[in-house]
C-alpha positions as CSV (number, residue, x, y, z in Angstrom):
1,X,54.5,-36.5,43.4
2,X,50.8,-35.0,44.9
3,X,51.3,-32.1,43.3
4,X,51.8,-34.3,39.8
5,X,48.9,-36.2,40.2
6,X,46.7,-33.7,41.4
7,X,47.7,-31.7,38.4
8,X,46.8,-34.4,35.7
9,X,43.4,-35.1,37.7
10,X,42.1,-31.6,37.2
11,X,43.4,-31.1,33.6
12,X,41.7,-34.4,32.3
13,X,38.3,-33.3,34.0
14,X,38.5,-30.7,31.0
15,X,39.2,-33.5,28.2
16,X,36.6,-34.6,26.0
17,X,34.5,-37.7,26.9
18,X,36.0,-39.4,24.0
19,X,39.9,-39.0,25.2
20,X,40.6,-41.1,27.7
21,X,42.9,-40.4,30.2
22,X,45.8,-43.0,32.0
23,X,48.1,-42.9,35.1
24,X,51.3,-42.0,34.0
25,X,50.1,-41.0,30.2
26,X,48.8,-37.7,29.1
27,X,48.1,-37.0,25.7
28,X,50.4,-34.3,23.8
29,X,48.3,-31.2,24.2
30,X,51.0,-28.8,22.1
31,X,52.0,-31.4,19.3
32,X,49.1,-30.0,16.8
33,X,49.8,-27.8,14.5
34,X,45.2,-27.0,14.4
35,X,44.9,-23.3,16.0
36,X,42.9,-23.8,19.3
37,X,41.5,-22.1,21.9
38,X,43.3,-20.4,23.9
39,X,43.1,-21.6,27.9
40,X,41.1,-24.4,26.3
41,X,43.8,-26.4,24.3
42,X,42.5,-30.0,25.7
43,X,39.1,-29.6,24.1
44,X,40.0,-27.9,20.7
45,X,43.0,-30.5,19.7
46,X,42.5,-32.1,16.8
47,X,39.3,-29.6,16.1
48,X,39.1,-28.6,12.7
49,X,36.3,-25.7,12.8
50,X,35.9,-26.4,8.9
51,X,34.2,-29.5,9.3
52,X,30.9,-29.5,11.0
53,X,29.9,-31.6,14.0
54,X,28.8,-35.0,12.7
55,X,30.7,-34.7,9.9
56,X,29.7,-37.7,7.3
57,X,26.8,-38.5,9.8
58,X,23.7,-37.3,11.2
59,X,22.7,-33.8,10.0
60,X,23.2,-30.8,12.7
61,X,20.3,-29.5,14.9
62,X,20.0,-26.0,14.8
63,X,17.5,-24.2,17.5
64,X,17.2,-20.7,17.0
65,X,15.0,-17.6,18.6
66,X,14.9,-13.8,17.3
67,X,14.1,-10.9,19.7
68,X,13.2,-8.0,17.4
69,X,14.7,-4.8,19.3
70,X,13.1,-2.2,16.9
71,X,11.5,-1.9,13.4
72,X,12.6,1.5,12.5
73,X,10.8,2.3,9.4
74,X,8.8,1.0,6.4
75,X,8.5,2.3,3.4
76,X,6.1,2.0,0.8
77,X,7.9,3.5,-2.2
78,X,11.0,1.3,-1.8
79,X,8.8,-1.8,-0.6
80,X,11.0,-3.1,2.4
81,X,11.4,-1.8,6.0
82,X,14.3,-2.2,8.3
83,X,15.1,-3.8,11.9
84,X,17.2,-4.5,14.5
85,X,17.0,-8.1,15.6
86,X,19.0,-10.5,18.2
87,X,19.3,-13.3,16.9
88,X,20.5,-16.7,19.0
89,X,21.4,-19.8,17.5
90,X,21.8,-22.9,19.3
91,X,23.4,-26.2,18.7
92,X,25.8,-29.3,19.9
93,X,29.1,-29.9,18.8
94,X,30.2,-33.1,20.8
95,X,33.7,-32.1,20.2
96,X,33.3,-29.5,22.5
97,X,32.1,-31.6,25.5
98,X,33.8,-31.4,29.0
99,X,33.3,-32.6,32.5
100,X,31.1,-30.6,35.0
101,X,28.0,-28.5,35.1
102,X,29.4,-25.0,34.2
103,X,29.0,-22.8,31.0
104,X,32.2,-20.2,29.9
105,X,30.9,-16.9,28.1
106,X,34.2,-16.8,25.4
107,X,35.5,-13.4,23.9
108,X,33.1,-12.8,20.7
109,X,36.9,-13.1,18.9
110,X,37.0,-16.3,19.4
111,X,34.4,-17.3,17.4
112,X,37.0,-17.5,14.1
113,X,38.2,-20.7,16.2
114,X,34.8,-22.3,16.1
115,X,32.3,-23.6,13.3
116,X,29.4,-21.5,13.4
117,X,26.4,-22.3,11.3
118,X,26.1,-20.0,7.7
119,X,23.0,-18.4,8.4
120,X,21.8,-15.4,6.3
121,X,18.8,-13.2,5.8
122,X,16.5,-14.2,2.6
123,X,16.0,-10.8,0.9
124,X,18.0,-9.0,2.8
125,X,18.9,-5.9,0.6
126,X,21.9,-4.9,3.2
127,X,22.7,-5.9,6.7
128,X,25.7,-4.9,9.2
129,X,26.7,-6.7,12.4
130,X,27.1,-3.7,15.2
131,X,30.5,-3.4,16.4
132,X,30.7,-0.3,19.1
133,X,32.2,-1.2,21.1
134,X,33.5,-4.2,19.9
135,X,31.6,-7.2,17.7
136,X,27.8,-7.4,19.1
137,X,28.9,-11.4,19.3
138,X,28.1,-13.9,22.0
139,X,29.5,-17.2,22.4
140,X,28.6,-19.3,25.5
141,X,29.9,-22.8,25.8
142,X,28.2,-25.5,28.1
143,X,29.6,-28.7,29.4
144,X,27.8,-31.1,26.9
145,X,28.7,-29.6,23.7
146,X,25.8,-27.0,23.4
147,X,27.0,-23.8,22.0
148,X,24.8,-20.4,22.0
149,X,26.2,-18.0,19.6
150,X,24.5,-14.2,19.5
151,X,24.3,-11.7,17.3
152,X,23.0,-7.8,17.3
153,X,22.2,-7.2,13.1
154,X,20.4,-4.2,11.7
155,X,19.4,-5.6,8.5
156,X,16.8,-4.0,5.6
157,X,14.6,-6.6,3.9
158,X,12.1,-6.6,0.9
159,X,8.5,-6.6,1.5
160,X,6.0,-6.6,-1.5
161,X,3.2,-4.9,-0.5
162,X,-0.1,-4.7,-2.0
163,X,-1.1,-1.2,-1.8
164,X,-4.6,-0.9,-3.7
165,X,-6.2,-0.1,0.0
166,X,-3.8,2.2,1.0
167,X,-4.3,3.5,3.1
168,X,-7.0,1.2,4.6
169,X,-4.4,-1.9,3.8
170,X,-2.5,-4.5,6.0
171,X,0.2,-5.5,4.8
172,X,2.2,-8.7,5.5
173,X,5.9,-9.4,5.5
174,X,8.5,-12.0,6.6
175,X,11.8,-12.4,8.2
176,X,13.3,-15.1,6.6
177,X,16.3,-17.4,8.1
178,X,18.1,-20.3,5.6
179,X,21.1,-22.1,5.3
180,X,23.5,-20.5,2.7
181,X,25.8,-23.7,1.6
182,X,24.4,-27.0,4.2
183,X,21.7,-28.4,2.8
184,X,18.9,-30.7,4.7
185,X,21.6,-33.8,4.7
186,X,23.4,-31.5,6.8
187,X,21.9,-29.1,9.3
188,X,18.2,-29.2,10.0
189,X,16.8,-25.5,10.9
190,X,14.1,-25.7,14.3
191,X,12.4,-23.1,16.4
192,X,13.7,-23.2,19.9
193,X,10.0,-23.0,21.1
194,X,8.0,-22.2,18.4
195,X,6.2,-19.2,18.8
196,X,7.6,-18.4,21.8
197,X,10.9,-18.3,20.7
198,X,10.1,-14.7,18.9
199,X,10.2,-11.8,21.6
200,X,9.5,-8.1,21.5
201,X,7.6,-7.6,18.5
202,X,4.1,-7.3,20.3
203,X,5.4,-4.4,22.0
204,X,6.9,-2.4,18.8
205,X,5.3,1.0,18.5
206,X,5.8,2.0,15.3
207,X,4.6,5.0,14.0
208,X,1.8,3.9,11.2
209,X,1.3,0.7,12.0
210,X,-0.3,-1.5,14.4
211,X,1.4,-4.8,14.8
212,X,-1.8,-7.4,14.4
213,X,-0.4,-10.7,15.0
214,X,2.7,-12.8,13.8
215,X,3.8,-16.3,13.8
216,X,6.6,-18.7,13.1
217,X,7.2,-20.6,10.1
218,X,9.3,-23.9,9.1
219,X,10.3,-24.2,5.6
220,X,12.4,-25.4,2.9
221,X,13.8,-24.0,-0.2
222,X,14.0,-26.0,-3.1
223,X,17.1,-24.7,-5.2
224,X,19.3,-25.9,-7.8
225,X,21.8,-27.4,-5.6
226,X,19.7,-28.9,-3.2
227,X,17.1,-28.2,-0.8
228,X,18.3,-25.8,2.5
229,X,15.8,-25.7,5.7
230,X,14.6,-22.2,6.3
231,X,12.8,-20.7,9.2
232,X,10.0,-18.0,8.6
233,X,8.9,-14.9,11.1
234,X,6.0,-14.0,9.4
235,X,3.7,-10.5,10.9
236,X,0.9,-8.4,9.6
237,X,0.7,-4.5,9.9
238,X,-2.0,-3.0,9.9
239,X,-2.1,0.5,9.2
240,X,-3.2,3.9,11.2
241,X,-5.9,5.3,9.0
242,X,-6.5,7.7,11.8
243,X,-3.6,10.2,10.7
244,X,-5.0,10.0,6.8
245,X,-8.6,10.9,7.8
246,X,-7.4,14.2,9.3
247,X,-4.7,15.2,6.9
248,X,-6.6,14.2,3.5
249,X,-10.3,12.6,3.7
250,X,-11.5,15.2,6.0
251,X,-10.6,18.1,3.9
252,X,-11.5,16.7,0.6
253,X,-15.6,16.1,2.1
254,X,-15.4,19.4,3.3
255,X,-14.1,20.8,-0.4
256,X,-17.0,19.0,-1.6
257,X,-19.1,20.7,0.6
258,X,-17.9,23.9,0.4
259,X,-18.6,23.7,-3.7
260,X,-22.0,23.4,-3.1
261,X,-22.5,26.6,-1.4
262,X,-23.1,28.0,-5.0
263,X,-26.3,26.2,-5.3
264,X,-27.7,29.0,-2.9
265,X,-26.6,31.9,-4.8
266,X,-28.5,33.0,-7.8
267,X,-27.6,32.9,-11.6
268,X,-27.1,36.5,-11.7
269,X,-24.2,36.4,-8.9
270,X,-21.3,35.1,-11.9
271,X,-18.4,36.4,-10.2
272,X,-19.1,34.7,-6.6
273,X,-20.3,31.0,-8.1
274,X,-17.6,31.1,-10.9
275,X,-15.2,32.2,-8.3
276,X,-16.1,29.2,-5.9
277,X,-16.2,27.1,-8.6
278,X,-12.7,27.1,-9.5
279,X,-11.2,28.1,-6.1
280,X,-12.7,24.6,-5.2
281,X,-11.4,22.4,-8.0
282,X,-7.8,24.2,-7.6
283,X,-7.8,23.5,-3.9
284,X,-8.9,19.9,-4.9
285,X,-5.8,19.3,-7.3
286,X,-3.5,20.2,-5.3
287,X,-4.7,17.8,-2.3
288,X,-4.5,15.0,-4.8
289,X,-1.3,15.8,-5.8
290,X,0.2,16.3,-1.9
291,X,-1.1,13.1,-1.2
292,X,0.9,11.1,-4.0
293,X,3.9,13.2,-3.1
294,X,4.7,10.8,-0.6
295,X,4.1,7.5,-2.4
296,X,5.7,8.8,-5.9
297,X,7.5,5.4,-6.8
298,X,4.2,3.8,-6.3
299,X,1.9,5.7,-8.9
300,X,1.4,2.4,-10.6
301,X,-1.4,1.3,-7.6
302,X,-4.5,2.8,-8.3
303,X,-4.6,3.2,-4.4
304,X,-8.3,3.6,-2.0
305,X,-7.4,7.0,-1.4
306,X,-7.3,7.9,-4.6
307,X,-10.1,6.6,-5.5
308,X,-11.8,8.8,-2.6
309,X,-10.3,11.8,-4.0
310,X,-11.0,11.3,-7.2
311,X,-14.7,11.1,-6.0
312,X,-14.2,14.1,-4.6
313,X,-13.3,15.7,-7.4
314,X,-15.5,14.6,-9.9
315,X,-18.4,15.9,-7.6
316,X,-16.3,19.4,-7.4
317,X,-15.9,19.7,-10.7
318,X,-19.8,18.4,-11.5
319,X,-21.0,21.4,-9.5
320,X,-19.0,24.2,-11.3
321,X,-20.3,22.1,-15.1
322,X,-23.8,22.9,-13.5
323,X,-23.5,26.4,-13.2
324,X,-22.6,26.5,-16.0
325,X,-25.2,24.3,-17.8
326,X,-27.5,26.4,-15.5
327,X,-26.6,29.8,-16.7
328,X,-26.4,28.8,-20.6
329,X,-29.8,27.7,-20.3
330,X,-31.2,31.1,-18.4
331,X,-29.2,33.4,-20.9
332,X,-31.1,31.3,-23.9
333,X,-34.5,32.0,-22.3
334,X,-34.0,35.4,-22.3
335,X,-32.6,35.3,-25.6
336,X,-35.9,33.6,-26.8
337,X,-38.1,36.0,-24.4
338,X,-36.2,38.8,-26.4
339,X,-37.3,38.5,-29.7
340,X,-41.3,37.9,-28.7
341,X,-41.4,41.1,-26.6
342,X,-39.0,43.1,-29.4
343,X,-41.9,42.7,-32.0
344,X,-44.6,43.3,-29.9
345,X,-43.8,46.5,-28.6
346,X,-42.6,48.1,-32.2
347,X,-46.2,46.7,-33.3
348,X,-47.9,48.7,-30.8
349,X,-45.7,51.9,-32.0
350,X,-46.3,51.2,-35.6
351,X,-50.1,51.3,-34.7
352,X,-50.5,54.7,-34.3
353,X,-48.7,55.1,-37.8
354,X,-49.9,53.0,-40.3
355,X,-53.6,52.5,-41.8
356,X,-55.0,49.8,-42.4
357,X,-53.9,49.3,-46.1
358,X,-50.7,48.7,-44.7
359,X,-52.0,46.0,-42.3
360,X,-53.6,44.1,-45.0
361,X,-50.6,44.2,-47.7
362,X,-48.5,42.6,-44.7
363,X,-51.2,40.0,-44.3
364,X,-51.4,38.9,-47.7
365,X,-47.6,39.0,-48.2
366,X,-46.8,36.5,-45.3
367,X,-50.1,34.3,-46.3
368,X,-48.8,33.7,-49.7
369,X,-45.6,33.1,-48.2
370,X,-47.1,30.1,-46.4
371,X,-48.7,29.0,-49.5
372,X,-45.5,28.8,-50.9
373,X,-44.4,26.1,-49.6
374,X,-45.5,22.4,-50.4
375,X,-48.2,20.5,-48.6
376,X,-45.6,20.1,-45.6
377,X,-47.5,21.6,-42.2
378,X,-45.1,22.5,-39.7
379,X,-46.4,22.3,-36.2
380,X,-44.3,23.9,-33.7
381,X,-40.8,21.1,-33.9
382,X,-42.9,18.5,-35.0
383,X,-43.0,17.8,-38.8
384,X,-45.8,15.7,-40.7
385,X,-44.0,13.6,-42.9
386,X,-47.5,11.2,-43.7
387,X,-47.8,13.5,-47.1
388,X,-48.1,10.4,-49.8
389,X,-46.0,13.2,-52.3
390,X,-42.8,13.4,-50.4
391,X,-40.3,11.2,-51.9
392,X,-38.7,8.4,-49.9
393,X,-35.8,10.1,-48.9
394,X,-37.6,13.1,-47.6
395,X,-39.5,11.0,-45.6
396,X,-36.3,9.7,-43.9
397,X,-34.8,13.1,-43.8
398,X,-38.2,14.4,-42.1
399,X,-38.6,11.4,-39.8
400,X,-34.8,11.8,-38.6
401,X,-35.0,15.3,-38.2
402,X,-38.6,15.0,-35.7
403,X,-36.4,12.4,-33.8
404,X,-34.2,14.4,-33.3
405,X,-36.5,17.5,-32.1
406,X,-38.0,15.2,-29.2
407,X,-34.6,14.2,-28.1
408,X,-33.2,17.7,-27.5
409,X,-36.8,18.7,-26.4
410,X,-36.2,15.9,-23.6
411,X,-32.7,17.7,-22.6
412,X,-34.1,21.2,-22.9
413,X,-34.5,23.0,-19.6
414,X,-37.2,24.7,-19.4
415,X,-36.8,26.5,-15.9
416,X,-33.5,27.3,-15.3
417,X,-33.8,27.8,-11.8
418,X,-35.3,24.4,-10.8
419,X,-31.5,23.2,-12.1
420,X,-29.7,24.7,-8.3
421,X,-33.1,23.5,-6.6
422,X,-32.7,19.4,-7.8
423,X,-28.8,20.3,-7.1
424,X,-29.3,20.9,-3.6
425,X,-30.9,17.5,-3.0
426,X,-28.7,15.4,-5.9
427,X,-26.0,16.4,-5.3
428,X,-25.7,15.7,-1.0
429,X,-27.8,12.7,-2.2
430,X,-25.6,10.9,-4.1
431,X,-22.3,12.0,-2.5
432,X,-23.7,9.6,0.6
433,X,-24.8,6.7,-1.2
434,X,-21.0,6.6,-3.2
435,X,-19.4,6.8,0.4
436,X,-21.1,4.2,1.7
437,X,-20.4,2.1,-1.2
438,X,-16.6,3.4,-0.6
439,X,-16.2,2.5,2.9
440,X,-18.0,-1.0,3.3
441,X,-16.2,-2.0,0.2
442,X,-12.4,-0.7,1.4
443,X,-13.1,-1.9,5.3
444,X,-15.5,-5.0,4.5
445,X,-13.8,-7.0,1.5
């Protein structure tokens, strides 16, 4: 009869607050036909793990944490990066209360006896639960109802990035945590301890960014069929400009650079300024078109380091233009030179030959040859077009063409050479004054 006794006491310190328990009367533990748990059948009769706890009543409190075990990569052309997460939710299910102070770890397999919350990852574009060795699933069970249920997910999420500082940007993305079918009426979505209750992402060390701060979020989302609580890990990343300053800003100064080394060679040397020249502006495309290898589903962005390098190349390609401008001009000087000195030194030949009859016929021919022409004077480009004679259309005709003799007179270089000795000081000049425009503009606003 002890033995009796002593056997009901200890099986109804395992009953639910809400059974009660008489001398001589024990409930029928077998007589359900609802699966339960096995080794726990006094707390999981009559438990339907469809309905949640509260059912009809007050709405579910759900506290949950995250600790992020790695980030493994982000990528820019797909717009999303991908992580490893724990993540722990928390709440109480009175049905599942028993006497004493003790907490049971369950087999993760036992979870399909249980009703779990339906928690899923907004933007999620795929997500696995780990299952080496078996399910990456935790279920712990404590005497007043409180049930901690872990899980180990490697899931890939969308981030939109803005990526017109790239690669001077930060960038900004979320974690996002919502209810897929309870709405507010019935679960209610908290952070177990706010910011606290996110762990290991200030030590990630990932390999572009910098993690610069993150915080926690509580939301809802308003949807068609109701409004569902959601909870928001949002984090910043700033990225490395360090590894982009070796591999593509340092080498496109120095191409710059190296294309005005042709400002100290002379006109004559063709070969060696044409030769820098275009060995320059090659080298330049093709370090433009390594560095949007990498980001080709992104060529929409009109990016900061494109920008730069377009800089770059514009002053590359402005160097080899002046050369050129530079050389057209000296060959037409010596083209004009040319004729001045041809006639002159025939004359001096033709001196010894002819007699002065000769002389004097040539005079007389090219005076009246001047006289031949109206009352127009023609003074070196300039034409007087006062002449009260001259219809009104010449005028016009004479006024436009004067106009436009000063204009090209103003673009006419005059000393070829002075063209590489501005270029030295432009050039450097203004290649300073656009990059500090660049950088206090991409680091500043």
């Amino acid at each position: 009869m002890f033995c009796r006794y002593f056997c009901f006491f200890s099986l109804c310190l395992f009953l639910p607050t809400q059974r009660r328990c008489s001398l001589g009367h024990i409930s029928n533990l077998h007589g359900s036909d609802t699966t339960s748990l096995p080794g726990f059948e006094n707390l999981t009769v009559g438990y339907n793990k469809y309905l949640r706890p509260y059912f009809g009543g007050e709405p579910v409190q759900i506290a949950m944490s995250l600790d992020i075990a790695s980030i493994s990569s982000i990528s820019e052309s797909d717009m999303d990066y991908t992580a490893t997460i724990y993540l722990r939710q928390r709440w109480t299910d009175p049905r599942l209360v028993f006497h004493g102070n003790k907490s049971f770890t369950l087999d993760a397999r036992l979870v399909e006896l249980l009703w779990v919350p339906d928690t899923y990852i907004v933007e999620s574009k795929k997500s696995f639960l780990h299952d080496v060795t078996v399910g990456n699933r935790l279920i712990r069970l404590f005497s007043n109802g409180t049930i901690l249920y872990a899980l180990r997910i490697t899931t890939t999420v969308a981030c939109n990035m803005d990526l017109s500082k790239y690669p001077m940007d930060t960038q900004t993305c979320r974690l996002q945590l919502e209810s897929w079918g309870y709405d507010e009426n019935d679960v209610i979505f908290t952070w177990l301890r706010g910011n606290d209750s996110v762990h290991g992402i200030e030590k990630l060390r990932l390999s572009q960014y910098t993690v610069e701060r993150y915080y926690t979020l509580v939301s809802k989302s308003q949807q068609e069929t109701g409004s569902y609580p959601r909870l928001i890990l949002q984090f910043e990343l700033r990225r490395n400009v360090l590894y982009f300053i070796l591999e593509t800003y340092v080498p496109s100064t120095l191409l710059v650079m190296l294309s005005w080394v042709s400002f100290w060679i002379t006109l004559d040397s063709v070969p060696a300024r044409t030769c820098i020249g275009v060995t320059t502006v090659l080298s330049m495309t093709t370090l433009m078109i390594g560095s949007r290898s990498s980001l080709s589903k992104t060529n929409c962005f009109i990016k900061a380091i494109d920008v730069y390098l377009g800089i770059c190349f514009s002053f590359i390609f402005g160097a080899l233009v002046e050369y050129a401008v530079a050389h057209y001009s000296s060959s037409q000087k010596c083209a004009a030179k040319a004729p001045e000195e041809g006639p002159a030194n025939e004359l001096t030949k033709e001196m010894e030959e002819v007699n002065i009859t000769n002389i004097l016929h040539s005079s007389i021919t090219s005076y009246k040859r001047k006289i031949s022409f109206t009352s127009v004077e023609i003074s070196s480009d300039n034409v007087n077009c006062s002449d009260l004679t001259m219809k009104t259309h010449e005028k016009i005709k004479c006024v436009l063409r004067n106009k436009m003799h000063r204009i090209i007179g103003y673009f006419t270089i005059q000393n070829p050479s002075n063209v590489d000795h501005y270029s030295k000081l432009l050039f450097p000049l203004f290649f300073m004054v656009v990059n500090v425009f660049y950088w206090a503009y991409y680091l500043y606003f």
